[in-house]
DRENTORKOL-3810 file (N, C-alpha, C; in nm, 4 decimals):
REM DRENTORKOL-3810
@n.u->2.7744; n.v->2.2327; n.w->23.6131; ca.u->2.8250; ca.v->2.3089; ca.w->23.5028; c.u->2.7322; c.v->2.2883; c.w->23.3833
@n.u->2.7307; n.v->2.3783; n.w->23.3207; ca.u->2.6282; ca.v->2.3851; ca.w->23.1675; c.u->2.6647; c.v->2.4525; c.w->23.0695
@n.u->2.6832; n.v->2.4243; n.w->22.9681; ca.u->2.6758; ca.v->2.4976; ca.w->22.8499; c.u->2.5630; c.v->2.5724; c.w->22.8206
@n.u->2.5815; n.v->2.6658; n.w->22.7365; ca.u->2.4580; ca.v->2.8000; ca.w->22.6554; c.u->2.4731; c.v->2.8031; c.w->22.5067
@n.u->2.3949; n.v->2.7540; n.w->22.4441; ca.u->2.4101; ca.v->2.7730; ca.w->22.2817; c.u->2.3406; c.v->2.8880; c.w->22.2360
@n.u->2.4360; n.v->3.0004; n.w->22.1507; ca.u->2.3940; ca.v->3.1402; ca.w->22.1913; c.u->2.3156; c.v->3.1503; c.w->22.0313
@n.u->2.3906; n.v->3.0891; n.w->21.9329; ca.u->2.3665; ca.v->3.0414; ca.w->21.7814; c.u->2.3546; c.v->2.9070; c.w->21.7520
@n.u->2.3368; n.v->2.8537; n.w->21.5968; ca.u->2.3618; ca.v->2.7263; ca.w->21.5709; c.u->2.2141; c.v->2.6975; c.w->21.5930
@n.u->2.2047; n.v->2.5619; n.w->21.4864; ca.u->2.0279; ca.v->2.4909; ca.w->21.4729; c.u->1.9675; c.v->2.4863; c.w->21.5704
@n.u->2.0186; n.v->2.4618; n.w->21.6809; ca.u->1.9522; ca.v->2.4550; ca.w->21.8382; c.u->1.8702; c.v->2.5842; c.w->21.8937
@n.u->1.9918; n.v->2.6583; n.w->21.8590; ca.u->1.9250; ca.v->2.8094; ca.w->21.8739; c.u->1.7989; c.v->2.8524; c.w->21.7729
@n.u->1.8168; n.v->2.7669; n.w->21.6583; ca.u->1.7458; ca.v->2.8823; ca.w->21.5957; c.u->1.6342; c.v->2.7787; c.w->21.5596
@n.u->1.6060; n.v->2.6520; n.w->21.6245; ca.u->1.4910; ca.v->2.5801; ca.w->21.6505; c.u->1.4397; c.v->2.6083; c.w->21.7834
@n.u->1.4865; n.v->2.6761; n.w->21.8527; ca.u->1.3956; ca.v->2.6923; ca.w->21.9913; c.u->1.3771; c.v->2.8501; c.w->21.9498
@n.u->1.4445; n.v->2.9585; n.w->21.8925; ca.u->1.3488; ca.v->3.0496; ca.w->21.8166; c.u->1.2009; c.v->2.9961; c.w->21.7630
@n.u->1.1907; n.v->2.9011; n.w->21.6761; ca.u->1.0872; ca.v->2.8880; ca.w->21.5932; c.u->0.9106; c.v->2.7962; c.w->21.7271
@n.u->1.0284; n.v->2.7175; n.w->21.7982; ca.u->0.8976; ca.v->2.6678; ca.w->21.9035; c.u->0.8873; c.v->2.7143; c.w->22.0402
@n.u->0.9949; n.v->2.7922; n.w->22.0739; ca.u->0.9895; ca.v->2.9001; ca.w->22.1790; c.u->0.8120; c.v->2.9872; c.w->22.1865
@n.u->0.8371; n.v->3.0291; n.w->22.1068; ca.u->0.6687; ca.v->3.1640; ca.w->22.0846; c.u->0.5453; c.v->3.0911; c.w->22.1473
@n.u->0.4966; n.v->2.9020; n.w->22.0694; ca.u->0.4117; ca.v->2.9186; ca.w->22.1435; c.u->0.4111; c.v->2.7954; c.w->22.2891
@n.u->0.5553; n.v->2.7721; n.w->22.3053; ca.u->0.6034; ca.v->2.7137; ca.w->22.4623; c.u->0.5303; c.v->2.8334; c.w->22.5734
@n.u->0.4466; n.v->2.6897; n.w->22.6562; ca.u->0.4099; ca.v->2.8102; ca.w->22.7840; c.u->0.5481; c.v->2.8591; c.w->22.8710
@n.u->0.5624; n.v->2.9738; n.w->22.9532; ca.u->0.6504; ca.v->2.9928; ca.w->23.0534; c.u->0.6598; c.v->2.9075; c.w->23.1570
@n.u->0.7901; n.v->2.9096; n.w->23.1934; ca.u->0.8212; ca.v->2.7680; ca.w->23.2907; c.u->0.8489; c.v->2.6464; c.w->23.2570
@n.u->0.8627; n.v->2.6070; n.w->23.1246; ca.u->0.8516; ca.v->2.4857; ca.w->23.0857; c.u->0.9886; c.v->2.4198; c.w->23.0162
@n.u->1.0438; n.v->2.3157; n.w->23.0231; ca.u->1.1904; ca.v->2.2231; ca.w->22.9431; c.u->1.1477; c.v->2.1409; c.w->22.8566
@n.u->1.2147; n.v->2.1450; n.w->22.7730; ca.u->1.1754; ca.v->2.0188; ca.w->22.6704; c.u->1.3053; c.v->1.9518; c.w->22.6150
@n.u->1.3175; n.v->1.8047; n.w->22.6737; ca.u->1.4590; ca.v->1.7499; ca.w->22.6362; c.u->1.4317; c.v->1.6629; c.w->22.5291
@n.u->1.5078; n.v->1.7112; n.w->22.3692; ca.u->1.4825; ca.v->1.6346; ca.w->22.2601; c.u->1.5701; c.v->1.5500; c.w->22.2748
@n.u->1.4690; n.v->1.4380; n.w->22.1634; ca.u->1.5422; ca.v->1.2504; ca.w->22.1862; c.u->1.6359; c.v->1.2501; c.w->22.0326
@n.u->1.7053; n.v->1.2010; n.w->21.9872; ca.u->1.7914; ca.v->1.1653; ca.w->21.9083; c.u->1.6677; c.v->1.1690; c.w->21.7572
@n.u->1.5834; n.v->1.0849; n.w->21.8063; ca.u->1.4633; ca.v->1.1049; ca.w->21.6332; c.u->1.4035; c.v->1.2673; c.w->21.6218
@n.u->1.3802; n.v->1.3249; n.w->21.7804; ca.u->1.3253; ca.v->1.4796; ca.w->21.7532; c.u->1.4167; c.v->1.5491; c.w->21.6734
@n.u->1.5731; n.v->1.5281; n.w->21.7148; ca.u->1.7403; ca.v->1.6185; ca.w->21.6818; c.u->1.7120; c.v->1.5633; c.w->21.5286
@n.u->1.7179; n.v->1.4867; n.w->21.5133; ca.u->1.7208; ca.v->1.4348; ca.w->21.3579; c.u->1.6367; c.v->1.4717; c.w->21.2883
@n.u->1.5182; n.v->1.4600; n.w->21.2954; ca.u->1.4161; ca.v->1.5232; ca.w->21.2196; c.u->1.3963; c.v->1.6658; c.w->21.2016
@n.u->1.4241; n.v->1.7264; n.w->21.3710; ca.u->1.3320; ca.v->1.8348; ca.w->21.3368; c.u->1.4313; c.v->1.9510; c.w->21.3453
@n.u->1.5775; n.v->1.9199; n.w->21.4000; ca.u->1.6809; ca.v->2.0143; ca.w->21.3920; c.u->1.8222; c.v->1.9857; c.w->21.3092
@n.u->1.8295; n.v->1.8950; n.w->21.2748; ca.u->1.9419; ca.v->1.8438; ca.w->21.1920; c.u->1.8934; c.v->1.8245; c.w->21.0060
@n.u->1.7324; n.v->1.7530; n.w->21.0345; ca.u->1.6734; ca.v->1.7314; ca.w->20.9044; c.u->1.7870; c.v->1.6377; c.w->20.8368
@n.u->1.8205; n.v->1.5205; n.w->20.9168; ca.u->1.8655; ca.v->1.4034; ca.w->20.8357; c.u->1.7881; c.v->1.3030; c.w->20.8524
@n.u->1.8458; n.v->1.2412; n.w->20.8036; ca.u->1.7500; ca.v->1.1039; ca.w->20.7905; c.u->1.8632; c.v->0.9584; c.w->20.8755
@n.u->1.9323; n.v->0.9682; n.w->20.9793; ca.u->2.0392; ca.v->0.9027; ca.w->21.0180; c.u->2.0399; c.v->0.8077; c.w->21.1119
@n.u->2.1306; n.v->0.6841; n.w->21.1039; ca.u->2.1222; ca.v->0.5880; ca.w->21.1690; c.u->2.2105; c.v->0.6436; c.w->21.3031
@n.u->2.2625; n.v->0.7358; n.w->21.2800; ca.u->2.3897; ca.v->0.7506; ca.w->21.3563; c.u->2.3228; c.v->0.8240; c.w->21.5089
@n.u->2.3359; n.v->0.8268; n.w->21.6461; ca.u->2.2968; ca.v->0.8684; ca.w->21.7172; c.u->2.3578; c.v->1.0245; c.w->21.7021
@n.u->2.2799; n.v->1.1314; n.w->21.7420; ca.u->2.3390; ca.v->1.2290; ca.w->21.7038; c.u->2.4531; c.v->1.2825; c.w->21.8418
@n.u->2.5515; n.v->1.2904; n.w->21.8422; ca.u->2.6423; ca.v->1.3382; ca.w->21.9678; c.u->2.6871; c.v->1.2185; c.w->22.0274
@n.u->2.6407; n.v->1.0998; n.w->21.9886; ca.u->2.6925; ca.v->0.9984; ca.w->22.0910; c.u->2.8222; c.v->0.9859; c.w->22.0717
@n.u->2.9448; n.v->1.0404; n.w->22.0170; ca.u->3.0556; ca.v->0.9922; ca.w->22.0507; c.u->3.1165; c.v->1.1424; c.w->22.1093
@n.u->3.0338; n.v->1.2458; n.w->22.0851; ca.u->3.1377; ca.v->1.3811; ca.w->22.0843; c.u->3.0506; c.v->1.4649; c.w->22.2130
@n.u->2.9164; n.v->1.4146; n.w->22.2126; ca.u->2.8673; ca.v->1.5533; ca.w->22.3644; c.u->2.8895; c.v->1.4452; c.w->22.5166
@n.u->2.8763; n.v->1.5832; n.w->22.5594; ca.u->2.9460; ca.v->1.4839; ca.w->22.7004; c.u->2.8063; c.v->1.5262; c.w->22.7574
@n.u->2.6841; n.v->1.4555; n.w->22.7410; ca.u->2.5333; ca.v->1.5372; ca.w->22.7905; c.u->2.4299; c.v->1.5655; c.w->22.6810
@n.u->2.3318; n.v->1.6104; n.w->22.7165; ca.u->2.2108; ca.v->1.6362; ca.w->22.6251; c.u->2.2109; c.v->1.8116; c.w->22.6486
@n.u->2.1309; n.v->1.8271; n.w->22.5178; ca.u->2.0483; ca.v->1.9490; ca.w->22.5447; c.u->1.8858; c.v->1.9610; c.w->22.5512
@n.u->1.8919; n.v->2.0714; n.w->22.6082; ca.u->1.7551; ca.v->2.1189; ca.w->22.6915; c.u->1.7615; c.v->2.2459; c.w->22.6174
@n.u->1.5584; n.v->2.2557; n.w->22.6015; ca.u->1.5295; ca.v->2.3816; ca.w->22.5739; c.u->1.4756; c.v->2.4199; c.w->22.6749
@n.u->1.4627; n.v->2.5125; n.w->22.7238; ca.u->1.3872; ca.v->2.6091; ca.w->22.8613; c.u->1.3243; c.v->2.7753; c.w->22.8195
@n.u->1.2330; n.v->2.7643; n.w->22.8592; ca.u->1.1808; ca.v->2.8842; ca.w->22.8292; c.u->1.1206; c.v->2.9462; c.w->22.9893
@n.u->1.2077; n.v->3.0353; n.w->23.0650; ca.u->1.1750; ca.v->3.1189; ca.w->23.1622; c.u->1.0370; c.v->3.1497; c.w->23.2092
@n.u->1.0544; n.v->3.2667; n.w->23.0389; ca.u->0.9098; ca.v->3.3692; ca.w->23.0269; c.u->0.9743; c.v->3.4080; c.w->22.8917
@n.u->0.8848; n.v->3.4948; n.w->22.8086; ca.u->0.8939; ca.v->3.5687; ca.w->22.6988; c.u->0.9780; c.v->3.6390; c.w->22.6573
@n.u->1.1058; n.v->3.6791; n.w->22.7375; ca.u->1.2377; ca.v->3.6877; ca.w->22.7289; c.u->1.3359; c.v->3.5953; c.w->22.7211
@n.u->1.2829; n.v->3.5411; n.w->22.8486; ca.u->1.4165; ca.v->3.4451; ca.w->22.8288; c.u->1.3920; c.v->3.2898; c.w->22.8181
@n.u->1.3941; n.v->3.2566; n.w->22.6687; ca.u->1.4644; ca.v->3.1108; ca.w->22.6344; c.u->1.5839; c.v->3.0785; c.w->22.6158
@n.u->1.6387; n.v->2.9646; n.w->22.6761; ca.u->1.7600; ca.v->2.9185; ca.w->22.5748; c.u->1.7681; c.v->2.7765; c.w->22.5899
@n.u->1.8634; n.v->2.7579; n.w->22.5251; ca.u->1.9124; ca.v->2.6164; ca.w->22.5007; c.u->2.0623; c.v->2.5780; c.w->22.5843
@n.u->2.0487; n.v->2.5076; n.w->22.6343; ca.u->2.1643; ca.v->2.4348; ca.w->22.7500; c.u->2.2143; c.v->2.2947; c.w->22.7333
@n.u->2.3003; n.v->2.3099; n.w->22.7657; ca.u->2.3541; ca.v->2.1400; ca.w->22.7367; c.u->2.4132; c.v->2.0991; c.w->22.8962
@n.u->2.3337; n.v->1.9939; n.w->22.8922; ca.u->2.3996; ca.v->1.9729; ca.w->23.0484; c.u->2.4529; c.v->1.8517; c.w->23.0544
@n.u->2.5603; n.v->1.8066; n.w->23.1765; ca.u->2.6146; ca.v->1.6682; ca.w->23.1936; c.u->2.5192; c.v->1.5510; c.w->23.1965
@n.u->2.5677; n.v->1.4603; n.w->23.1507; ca.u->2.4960; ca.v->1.2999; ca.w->23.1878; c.u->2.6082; c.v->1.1819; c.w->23.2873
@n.u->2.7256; n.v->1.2590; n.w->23.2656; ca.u->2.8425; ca.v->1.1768; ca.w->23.3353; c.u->2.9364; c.v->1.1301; c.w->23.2282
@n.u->2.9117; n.v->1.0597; n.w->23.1208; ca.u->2.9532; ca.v->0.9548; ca.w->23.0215; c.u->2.9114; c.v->0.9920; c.w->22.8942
@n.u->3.0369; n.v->1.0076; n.w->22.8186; ca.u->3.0104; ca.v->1.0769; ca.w->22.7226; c.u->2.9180; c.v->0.9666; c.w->22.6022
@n.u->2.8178; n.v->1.0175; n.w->22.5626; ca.u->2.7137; ca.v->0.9351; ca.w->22.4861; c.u->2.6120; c.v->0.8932; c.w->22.5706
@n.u->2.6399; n.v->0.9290; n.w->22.6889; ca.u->2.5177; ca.v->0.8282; ca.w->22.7575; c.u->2.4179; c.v->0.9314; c.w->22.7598
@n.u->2.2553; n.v->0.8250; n.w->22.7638; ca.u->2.1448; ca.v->0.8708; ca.w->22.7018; c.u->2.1429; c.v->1.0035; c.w->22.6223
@n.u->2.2263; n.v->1.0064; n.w->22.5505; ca.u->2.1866; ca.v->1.0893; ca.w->22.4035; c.u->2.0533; c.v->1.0482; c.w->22.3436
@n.u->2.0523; n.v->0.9184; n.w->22.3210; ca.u->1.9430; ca.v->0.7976; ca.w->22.2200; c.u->1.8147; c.v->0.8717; c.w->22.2845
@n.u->1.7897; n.v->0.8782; n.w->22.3937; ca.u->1.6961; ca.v->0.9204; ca.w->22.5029; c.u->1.7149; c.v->0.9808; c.w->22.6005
@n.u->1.7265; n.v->1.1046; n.w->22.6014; ca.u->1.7497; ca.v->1.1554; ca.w->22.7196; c.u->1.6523; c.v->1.1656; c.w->22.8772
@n.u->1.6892; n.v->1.1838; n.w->22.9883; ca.u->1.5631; ca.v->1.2295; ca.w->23.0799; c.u->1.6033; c.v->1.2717; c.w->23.1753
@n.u->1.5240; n.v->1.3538; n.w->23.1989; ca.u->1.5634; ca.v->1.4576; ca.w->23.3454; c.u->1.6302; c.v->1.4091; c.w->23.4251
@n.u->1.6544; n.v->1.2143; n.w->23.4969; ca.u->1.7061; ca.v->1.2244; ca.w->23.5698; c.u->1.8275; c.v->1.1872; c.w->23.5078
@n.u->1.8797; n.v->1.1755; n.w->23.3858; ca.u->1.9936; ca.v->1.1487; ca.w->23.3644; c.u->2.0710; c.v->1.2625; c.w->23.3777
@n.u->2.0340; n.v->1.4273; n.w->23.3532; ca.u->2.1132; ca.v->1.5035; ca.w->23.3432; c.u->2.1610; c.v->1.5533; c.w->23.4712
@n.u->2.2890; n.v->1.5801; n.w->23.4982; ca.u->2.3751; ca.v->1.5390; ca.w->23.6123; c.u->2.2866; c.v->1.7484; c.w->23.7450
@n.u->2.2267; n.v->1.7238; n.w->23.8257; ca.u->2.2127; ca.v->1.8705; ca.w->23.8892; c.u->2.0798; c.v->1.9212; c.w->23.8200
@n.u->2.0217; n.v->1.8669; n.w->23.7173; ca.u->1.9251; ca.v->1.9597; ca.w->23.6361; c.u->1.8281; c.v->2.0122; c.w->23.7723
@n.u->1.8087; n.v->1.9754; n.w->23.8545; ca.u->1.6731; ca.v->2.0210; ca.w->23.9422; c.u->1.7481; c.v->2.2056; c.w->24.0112
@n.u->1.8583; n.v->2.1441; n.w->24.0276; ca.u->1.9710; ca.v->2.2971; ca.w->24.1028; c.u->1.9834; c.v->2.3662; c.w->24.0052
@n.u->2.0070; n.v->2.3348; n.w->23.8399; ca.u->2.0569; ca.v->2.4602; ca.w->23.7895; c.u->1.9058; c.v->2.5065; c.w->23.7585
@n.u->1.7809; n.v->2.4407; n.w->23.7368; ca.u->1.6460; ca.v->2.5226; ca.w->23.6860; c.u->1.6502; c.v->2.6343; c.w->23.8164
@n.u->1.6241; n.v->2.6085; n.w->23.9088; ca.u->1.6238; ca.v->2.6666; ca.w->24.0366; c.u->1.7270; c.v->2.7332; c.w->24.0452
@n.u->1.8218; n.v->2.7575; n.w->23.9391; ca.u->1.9353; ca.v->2.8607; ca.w->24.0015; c.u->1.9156; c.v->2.9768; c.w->23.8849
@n.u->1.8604; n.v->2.9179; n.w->23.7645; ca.u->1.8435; ca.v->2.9897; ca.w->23.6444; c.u->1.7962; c.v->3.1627; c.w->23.6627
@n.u->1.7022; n.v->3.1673; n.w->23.6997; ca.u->1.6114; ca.v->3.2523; ca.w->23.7747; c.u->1.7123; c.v->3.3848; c.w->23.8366
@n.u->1.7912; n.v->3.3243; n.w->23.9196; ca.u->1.8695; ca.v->3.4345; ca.w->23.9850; c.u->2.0234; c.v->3.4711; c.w->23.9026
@n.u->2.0328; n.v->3.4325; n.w->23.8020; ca.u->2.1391; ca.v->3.5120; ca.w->23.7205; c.u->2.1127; c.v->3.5138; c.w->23.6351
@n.u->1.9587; n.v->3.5445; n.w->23.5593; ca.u->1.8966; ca.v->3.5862; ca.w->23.4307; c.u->1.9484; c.v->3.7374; c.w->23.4679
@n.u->1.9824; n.v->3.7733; n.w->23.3471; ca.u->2.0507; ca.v->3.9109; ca.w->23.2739; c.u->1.9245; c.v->3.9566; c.w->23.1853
@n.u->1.8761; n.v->4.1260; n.w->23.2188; ca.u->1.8229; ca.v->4.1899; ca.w->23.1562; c.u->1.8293; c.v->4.2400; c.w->23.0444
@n.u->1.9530; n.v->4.2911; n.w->22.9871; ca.u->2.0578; ca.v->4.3335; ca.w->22.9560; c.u->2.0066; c.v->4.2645; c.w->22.8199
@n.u->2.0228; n.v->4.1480; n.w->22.8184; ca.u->1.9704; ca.v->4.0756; ca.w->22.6540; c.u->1.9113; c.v->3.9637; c.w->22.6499
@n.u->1.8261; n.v->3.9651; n.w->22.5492; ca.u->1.7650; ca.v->3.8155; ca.w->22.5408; c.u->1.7990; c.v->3.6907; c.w->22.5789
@n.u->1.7407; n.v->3.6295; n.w->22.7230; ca.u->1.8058; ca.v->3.5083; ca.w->22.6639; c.u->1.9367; c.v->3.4989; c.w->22.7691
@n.u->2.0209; n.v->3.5909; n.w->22.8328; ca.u->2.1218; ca.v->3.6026; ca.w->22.8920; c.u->2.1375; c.v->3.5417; c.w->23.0297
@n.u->2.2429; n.v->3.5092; n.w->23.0366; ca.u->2.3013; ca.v->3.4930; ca.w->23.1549; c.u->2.3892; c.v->3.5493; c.w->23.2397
@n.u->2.3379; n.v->3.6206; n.w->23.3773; ca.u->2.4413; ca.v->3.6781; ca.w->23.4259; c.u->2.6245; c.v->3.6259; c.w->23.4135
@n.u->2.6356; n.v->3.5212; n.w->23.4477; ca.u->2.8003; ca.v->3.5224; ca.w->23.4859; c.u->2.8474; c.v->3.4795; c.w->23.3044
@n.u->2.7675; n.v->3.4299; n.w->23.2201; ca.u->2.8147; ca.v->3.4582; ca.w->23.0749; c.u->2.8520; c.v->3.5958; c.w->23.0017
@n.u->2.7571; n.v->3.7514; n.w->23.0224; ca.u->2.7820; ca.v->3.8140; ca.w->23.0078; c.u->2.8806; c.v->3.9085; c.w->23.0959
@n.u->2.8911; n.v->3.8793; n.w->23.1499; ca.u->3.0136; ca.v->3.9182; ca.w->23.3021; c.u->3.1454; c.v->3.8898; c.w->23.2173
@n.u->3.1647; n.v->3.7515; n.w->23.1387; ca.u->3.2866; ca.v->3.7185; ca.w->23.1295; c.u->3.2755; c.v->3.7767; c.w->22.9832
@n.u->3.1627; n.v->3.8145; n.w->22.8451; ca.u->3.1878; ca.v->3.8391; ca.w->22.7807; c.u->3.2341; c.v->3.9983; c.w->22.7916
@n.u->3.1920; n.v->4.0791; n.w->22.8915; ca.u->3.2344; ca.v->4.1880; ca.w->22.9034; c.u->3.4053; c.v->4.2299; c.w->22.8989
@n.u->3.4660; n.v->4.1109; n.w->23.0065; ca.u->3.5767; ca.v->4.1573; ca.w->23.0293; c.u->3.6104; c.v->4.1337; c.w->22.8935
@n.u->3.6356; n.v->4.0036; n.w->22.8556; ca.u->3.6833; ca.v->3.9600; ca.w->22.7034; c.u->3.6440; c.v->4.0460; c.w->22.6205
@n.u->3.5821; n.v->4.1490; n.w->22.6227; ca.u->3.5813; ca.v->4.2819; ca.w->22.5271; c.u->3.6700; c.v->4.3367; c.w->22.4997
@n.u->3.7096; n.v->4.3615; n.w->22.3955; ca.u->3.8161; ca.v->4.4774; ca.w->22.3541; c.u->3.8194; c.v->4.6418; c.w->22.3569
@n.u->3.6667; n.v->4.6451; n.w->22.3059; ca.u->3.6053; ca.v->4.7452; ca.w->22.3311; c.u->3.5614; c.v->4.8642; c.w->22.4370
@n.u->3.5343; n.v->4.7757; n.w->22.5671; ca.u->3.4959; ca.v->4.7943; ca.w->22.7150; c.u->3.5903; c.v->4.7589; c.w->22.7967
@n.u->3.7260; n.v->4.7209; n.w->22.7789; ca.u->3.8029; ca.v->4.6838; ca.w->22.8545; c.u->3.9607; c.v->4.7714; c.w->22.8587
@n.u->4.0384; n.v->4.7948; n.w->22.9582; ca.u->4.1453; ca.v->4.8498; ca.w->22.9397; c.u->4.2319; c.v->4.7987; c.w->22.8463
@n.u->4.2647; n.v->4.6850; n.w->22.8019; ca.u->4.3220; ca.v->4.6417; ca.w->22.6343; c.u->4.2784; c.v->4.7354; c.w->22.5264
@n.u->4.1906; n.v->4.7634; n.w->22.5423; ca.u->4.1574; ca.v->4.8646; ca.w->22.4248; c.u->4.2511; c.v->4.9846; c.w->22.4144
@n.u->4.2936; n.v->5.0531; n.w->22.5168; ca.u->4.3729; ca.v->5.1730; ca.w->22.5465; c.u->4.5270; c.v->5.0996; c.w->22.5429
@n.u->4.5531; n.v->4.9759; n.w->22.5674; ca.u->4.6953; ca.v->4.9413; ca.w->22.5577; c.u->4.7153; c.v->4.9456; c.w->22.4250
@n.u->4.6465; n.v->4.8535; n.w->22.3393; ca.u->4.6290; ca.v->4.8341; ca.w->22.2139; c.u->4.6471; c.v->4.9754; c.w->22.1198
@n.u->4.5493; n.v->5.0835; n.w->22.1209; ca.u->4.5775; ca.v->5.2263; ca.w->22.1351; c.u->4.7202; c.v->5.2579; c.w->22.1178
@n.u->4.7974; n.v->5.2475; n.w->22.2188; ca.u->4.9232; ca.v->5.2727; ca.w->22.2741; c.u->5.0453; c.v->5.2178; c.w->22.2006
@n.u->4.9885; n.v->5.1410; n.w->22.1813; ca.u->5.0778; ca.v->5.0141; ca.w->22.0989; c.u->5.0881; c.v->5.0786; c.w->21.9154
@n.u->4.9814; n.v->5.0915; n.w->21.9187; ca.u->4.9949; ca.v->5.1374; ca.w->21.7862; c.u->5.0712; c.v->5.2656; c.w->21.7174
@n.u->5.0190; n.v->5.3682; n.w->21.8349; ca.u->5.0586; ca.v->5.5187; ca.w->21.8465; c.u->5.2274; c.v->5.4592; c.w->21.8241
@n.u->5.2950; n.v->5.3979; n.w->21.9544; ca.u->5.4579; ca.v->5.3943; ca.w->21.9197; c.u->5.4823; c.v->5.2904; c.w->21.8168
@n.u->5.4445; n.v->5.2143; n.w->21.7597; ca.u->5.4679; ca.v->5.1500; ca.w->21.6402; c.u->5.4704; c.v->5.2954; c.w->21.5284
@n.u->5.4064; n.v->5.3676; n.w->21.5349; ca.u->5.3545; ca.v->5.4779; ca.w->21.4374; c.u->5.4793; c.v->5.5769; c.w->21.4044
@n.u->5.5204; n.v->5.6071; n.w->21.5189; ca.u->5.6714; ca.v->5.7055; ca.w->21.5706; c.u->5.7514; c.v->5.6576; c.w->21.5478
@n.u->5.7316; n.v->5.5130; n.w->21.5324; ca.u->5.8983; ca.v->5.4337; ca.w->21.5077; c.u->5.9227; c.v->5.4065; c.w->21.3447
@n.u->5.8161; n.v->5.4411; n.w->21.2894; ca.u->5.8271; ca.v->5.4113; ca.w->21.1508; c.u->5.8230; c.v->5.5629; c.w->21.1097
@n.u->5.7772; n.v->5.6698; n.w->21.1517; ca.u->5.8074; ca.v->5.7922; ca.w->21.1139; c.u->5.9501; c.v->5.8159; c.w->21.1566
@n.u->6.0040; n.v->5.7806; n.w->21.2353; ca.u->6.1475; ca.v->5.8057; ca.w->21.2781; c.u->6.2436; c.v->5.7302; c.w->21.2082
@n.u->6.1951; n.v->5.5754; n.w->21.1746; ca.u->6.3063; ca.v->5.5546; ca.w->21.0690; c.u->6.2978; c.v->5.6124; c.w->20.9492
@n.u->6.1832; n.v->5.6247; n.w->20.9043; ca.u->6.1422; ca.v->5.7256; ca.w->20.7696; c.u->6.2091; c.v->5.8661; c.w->20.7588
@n.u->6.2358; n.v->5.9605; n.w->20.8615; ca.u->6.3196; ca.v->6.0793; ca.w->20.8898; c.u->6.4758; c.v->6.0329; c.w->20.8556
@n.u->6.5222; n.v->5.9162; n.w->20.9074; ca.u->6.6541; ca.v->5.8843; ca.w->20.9375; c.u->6.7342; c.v->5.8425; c.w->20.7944
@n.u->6.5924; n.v->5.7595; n.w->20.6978; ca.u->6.6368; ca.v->5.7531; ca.w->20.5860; c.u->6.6339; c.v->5.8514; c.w->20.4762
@n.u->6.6186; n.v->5.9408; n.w->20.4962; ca.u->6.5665; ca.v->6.0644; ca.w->20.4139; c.u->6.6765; c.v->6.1543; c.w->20.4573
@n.u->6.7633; n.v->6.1323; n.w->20.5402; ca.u->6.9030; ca.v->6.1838; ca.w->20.5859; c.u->6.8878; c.v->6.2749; c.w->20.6991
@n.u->6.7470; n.v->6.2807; n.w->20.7614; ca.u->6.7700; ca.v->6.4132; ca.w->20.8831; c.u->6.7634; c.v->6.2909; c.w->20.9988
@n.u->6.7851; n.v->6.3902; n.w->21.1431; ca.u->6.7682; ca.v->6.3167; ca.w->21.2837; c.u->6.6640; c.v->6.4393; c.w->21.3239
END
């Protein structure tokens, strides 16, 4: 299992060193990289060690598709301080799986992420027409008590 950070400093620091990352390549930042170069504190505090359950990874595909992932370590805090490939729980299966549910569709995407943001649409989804529906007889019921108080049926 993995997380996708779609926004947020992560995102928008692998925007800035994405461009000149060759294709094919991960880069797992250590607690002084997060601090310095994406948080810009100055902190004793490990960053995530009490709250991520895992590190993040930047990955860059190809020229479409980068992103940022957070993957398991097992224990929440463990190697945050330092992360490394073999701590993160599957990393060799999900690089190797990455590939076959990259989404065209948008930058950066993931097939079964945008799958689920689809349904959760309001827009693209039959909720939209219930919703519709819903409103229309809310609409009639307030024109009808509005008739009723005005003295007609």
């Amino acid at each position: 299992m993995i997380g996708q950070e779609k926004t947020g400093q992560f995102y928008d620091h692998l925007q800035l060193i994405g461009k000149a990352a060759p294709s094919g390549c991960c880069f797992i930042p250590d607690n002084k990289y997060i601090q310095e170069h994406i948080k810009h504190q100055n902190s004793s505090i490990t960053y995530g060690k009490d709250t991520n359950y895992g590190a993040k990874i930047f990955i860059k595909m190809n020229d479409r598709h980068q992103m940022v992932l957070s993957i398991p370590t097992g224990v929440p805090g463990e190697c945050v301080e330092n992360p490394s490939q073999g701590n993160l729980i599957g990393l060799m299966n999900i690089v190797a799986t990455l590939p076959k549910i990259l989404s065209n569709k948008f930058e950066g995407a993931l097939l079964p992420i945008e799958l689920a943001n689809k349904i959760a649409s309001l827009s693209t989804y039959p909720s939209a027409k219930t919703l519709e529906l819903f409103a229309e007889d809310i609409k009639e019921e307030e024109i009808s008590k509005s008739v009723e108080l005005a003295g007609g049926k």
